[in-house]
C-alpha positions as CSV (number, residue, x, y, z in Angstrom):
1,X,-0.4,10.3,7.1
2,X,-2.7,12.3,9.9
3,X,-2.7,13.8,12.9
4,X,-4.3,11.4,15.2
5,X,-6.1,14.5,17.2
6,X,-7.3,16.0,14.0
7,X,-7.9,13.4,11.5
8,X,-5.9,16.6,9.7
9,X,-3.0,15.7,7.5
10,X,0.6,15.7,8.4
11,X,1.9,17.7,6.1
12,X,5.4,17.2,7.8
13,X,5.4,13.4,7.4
14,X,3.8,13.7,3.9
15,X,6.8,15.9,2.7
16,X,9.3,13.8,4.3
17,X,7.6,10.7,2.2
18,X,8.1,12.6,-1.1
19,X,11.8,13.7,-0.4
20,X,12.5,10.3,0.8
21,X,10.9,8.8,-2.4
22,X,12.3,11.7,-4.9
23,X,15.7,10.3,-3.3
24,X,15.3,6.8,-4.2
25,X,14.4,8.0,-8.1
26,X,17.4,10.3,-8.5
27,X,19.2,7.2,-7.2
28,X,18.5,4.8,-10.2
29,X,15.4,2.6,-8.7
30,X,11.9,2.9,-10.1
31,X,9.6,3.8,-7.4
32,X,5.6,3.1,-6.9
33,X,3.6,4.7,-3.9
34,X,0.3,3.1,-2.8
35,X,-1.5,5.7,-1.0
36,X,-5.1,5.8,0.3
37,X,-6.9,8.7,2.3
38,X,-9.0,10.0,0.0
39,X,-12.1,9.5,1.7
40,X,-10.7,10.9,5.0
41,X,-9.6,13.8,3.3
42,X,-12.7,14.7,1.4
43,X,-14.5,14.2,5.0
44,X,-11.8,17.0,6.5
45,X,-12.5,19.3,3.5
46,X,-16.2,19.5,4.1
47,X,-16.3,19.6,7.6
48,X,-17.9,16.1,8.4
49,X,-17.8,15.2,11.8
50,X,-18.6,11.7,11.2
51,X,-17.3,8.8,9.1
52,X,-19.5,8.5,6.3
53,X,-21.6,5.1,6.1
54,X,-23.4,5.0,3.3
55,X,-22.1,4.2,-0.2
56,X,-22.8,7.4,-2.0
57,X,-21.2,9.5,0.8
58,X,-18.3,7.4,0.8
59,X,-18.1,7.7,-2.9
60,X,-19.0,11.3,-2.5
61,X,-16.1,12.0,-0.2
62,X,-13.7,10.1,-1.9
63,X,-14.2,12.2,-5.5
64,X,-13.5,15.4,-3.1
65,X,-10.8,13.6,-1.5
66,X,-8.8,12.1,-4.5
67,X,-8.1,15.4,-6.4
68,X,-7.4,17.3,-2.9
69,X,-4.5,14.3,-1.7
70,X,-3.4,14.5,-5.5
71,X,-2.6,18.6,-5.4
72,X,-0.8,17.8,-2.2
73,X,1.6,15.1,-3.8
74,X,2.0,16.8,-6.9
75,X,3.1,20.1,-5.0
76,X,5.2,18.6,-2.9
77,X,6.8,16.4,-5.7
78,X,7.3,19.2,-8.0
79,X,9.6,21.0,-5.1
80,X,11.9,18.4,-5.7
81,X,11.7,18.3,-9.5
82,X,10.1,14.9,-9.4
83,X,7.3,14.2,-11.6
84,X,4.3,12.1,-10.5
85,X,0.9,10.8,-11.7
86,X,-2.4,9.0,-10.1
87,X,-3.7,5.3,-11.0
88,X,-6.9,4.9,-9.4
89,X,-7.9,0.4,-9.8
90,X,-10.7,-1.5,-8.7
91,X,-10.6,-5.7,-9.2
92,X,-12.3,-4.8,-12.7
93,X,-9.6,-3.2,-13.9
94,X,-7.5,-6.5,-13.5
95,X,-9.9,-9.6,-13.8
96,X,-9.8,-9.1,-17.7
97,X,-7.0,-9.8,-19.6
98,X,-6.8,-7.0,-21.9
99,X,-7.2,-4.6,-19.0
100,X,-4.9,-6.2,-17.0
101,X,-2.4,-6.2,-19.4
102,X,-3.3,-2.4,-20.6
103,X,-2.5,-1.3,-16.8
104,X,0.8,-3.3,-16.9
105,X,2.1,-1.3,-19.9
106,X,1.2,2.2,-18.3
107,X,2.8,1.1,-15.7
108,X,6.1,0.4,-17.4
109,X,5.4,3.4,-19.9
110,X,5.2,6.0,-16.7
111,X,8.3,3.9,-15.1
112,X,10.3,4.3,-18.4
113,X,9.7,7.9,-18.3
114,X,11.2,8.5,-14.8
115,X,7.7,9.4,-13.0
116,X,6.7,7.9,-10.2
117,X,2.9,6.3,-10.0
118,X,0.5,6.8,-7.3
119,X,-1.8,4.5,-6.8
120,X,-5.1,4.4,-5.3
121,X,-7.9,1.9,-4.6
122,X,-10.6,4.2,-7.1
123,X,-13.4,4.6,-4.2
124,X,-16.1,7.1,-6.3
125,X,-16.6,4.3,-8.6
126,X,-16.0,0.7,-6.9
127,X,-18.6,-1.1,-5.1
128,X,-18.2,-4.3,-2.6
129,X,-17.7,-7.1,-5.5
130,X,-14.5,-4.8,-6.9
131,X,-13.2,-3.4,-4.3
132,X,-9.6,-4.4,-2.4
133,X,-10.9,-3.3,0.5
134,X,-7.1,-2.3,2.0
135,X,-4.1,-1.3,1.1
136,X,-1.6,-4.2,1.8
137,X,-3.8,-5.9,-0.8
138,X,-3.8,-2.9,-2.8
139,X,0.4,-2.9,-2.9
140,X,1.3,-6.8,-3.0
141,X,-1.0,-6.5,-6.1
142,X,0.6,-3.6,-7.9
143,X,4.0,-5.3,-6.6
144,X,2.9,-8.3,-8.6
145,X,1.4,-6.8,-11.9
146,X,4.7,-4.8,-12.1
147,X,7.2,-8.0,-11.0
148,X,8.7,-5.6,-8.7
149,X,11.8,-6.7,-6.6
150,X,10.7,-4.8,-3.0
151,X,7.2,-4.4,-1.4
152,X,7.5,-1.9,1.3
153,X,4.6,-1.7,4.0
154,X,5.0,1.4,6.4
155,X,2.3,0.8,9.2
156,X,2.3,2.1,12.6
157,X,3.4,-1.5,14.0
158,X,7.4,-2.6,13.9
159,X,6.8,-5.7,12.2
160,X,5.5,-9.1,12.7
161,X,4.9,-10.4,16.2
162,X,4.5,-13.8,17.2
163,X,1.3,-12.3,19.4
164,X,-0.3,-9.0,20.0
165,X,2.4,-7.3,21.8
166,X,-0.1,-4.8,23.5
167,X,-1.8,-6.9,25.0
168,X,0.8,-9.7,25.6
169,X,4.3,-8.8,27.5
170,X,6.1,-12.0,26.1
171,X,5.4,-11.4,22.7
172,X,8.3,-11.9,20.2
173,X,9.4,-9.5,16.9
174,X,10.0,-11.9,14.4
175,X,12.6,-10.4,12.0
176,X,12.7,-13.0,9.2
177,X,10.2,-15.3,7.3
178,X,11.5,-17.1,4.9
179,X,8.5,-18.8,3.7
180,X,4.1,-17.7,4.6
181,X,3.0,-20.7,5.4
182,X,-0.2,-21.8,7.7
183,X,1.6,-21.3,10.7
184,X,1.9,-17.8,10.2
185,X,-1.4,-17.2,8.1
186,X,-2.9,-18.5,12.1
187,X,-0.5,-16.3,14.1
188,X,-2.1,-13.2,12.0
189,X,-5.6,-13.7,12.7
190,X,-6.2,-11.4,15.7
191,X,-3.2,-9.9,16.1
192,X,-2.6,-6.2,16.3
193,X,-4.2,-4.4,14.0
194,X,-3.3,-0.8,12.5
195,X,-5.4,2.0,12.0
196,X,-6.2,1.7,8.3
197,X,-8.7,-0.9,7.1
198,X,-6.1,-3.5,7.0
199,X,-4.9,-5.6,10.3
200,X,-1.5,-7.8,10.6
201,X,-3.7,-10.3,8.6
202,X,-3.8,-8.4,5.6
203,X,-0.4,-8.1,6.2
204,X,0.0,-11.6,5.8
205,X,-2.0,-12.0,3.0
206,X,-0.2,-9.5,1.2
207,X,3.3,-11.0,1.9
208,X,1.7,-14.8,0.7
209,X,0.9,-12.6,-2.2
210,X,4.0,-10.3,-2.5
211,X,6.3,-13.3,-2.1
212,X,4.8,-15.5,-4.2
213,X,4.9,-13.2,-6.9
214,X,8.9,-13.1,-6.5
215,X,9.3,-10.3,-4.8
216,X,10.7,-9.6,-1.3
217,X,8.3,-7.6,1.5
218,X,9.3,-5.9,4.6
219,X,6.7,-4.6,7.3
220,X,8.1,-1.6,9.1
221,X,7.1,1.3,11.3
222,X,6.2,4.1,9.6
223,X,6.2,6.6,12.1
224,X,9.5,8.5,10.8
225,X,9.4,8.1,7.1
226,X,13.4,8.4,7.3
227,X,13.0,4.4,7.8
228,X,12.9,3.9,3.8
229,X,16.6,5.0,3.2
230,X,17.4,3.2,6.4
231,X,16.1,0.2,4.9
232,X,17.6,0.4,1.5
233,X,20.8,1.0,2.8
234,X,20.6,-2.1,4.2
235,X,19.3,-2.0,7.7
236,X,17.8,-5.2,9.2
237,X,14.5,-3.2,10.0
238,X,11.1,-4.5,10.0
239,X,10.3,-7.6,9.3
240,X,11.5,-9.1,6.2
241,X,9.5,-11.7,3.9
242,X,11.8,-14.0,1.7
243,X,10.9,-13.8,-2.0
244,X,9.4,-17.3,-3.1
245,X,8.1,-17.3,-6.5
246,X,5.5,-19.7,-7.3
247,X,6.0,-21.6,-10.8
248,X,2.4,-21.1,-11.6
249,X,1.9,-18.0,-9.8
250,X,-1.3,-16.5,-11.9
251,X,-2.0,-13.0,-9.9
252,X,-6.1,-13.3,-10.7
253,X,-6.0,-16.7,-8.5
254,X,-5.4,-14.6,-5.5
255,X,-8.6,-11.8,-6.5
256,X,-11.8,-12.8,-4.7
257,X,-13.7,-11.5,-7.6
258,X,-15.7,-13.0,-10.4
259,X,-12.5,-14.0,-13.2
260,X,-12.3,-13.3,-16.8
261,X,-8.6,-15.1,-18.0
């Protein structure tokens, strides 16, 4: 969602997200985004030159960040009449029951009132033992909590490969999984990585996730954000991961963090 030369945000591309989302609302569907760059942008606003590397910058940033990303979203929602709100979650918020359960139902309470959520990994607050740590997580999570049908992930790679095509020639686009299983978990582990915090690995682990949840998950490039009506409409896009719900699927079991059931 930036300018590459800049670090800046693309305002364009941003805009295009919202209409393309505002679309699929007036169309019947109830729509979540996961979006992260707070930190990024609270860097830009101040002027850092630097990433920030310790904790309390990062958290710093992030505070700065989170409202300055939100008044961009809400402007650019409110253009299109479309009313939208921020969840920021850390692990804590879903490793107890009662909280868990308390997100689910504001969740479904902002769904059921034809807003769309957008979500956010809450940086100013989480430390190493609650954080998610990436987005993919971040999503297949949310997916799960809410039972949605689709998990989306808009990257700036086409899909899954069966090795890094950058650096090898003969690598294959696989356009259909119909089960994560160890053979893919392995191709993932040092394949081409994106330019978030998450690699195809995440990726992975988010469709394991995603899937076993009962929901279906499609990676796709990003780069025009006209590729969401493109795949809703139908076209085979992407990589698509077949839905494979679990019996015993228990979302907490797949939280690396201290569990309270």
């Amino acid at each position: 969602m930036t300018h590459s030369e800049t670090g800046l945000t693309d305002l364009i591309k941003m805009e295009k997200l919202v209409r393309e989302l505002t679309d699929l609302h007036n169309q019947g569907k109830e729509v979540i985004l996961v979006s992260s760059g707070a930190i990024a942008v609270g860097r830009k606003t101040i002027g850092m030159k630097q990433r920030p590397t310790e904790l309390a910058e990062k958290q710093a940033c992030a505070s700065i960040g989170q409202a300055r990303l939100m008044m961009m979203y809400q402007k650019l929602f409110m253009e299109y009449n479309q009313v939208a709100s921020q969840i920021l979650m850390t692990k804590d918020t879903l490793v107890r029951e009662v909280n868990r359960e308390n997100a689910r139902n504001t969740f479904e309470k902002l769904l059921s009132m034809g807003v769309i959520p957008i979500v956010n990994e809450n940086d100013t607050v989480s430390t190493y033992e609650i954080q998610f740590g990436d987005n993919d997580t971040l999503s297949a999570i949310v997916t799960a909590l809410v039972q949605a049908d689709l998990l989306i992930l808009l990257s700036d790679i086409d899909g899954l490969f069966t090795d890094d095509p950058n650096k090898n020639p003969n690598a294959k686009f696989i356009e259909y999984v119909d089960r994560v299983d160890a053979h893919f978990e392995n191709m993932a582990k040092g394949s081409v990585s994106d330019v978030g915090t998450g690699g195809m690995t995440t990726k992975i682990n988010a469709a394991k996730l995603a899937t076993s949840a009962g929901a279906d998950m499609i990676i796709a490039n990003g780069a025009d954000m006209g590729i969401i009506h493109r795949i809703m409409e139908g076209e085979r896009i992407g990589t698509m991961f077949k839905a494979n719900r679990t019996e015993d699927f228990y979302l907490i079991d797949y939280l690396d963090a201290p569990m309270t059931k």
